[in-house]
N, C-alpha and C positions, 0 to 999 in steps of 0.2 A: 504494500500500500504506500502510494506515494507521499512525501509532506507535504503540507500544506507551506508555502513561502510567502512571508510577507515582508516589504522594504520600506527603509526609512526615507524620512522626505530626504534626507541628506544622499540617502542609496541614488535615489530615483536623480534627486536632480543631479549628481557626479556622473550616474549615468547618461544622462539627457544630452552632457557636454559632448560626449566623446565622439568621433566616427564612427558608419555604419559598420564597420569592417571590425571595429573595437565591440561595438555593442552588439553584434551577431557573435562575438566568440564570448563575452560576458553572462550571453541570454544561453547561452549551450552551457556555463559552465554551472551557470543560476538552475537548468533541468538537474544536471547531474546532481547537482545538492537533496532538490526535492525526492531523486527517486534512495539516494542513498547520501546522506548528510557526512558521512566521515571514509567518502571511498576516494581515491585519488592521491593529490597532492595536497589533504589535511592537514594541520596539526592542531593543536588546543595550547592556546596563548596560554605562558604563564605566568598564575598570580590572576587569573581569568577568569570566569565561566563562559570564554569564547572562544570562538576556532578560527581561522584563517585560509582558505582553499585558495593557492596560486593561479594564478591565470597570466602566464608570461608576465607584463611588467607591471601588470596590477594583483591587486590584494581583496577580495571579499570577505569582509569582518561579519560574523557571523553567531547565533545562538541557537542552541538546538534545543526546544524541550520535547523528549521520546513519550513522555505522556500521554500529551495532546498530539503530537503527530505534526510538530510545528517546525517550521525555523523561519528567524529574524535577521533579515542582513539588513547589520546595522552601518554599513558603510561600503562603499569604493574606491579606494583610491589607488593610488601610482604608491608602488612601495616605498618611495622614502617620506612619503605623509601617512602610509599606513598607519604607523602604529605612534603617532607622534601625540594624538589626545587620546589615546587610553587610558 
């Protein structure tokens, strides 16, 4: 059963910015989470309850709750602002 994905307004509009070409491999890697939230190039930030899934030179900051069948991406960015307000 797939998750259910929901993005923050910061998600959406970081993504809004980018090119087609960025945002077709972003939007493939935003399925991959929903069918399986910790498969790929995972890891779980630490000192966190969040994860970060690579996407070439961008970052997907992310929270999984397995409960409800959820996950929040709580951000997008270029990796060297990734993880700069956490």
């Amino acid at each position: 059963m797939p998750f259910k994905v929901e993005l923050s307004k910061n998600a959406l509009k970081n993504l809004k910015r980018l090119d087609q070409k960025q945002i077709k491999r972003l939007k493939e890697a935003i399925d991959e989470i929903a069918e399986d939230p910790l498969k790929g190039n995972v890891i779980k930030l630490k000192g966190y309850e969040a994860f970060r899934k690579r996407v070439g030179e961008f970052r997907i900051i992310f929270t999984v709750n397995f409960s409800d069948s959820r996950v929040f991406i709580v951000d997008i960015l270029p990796r060297g602002d990734a993880y700069k307000n956490l």
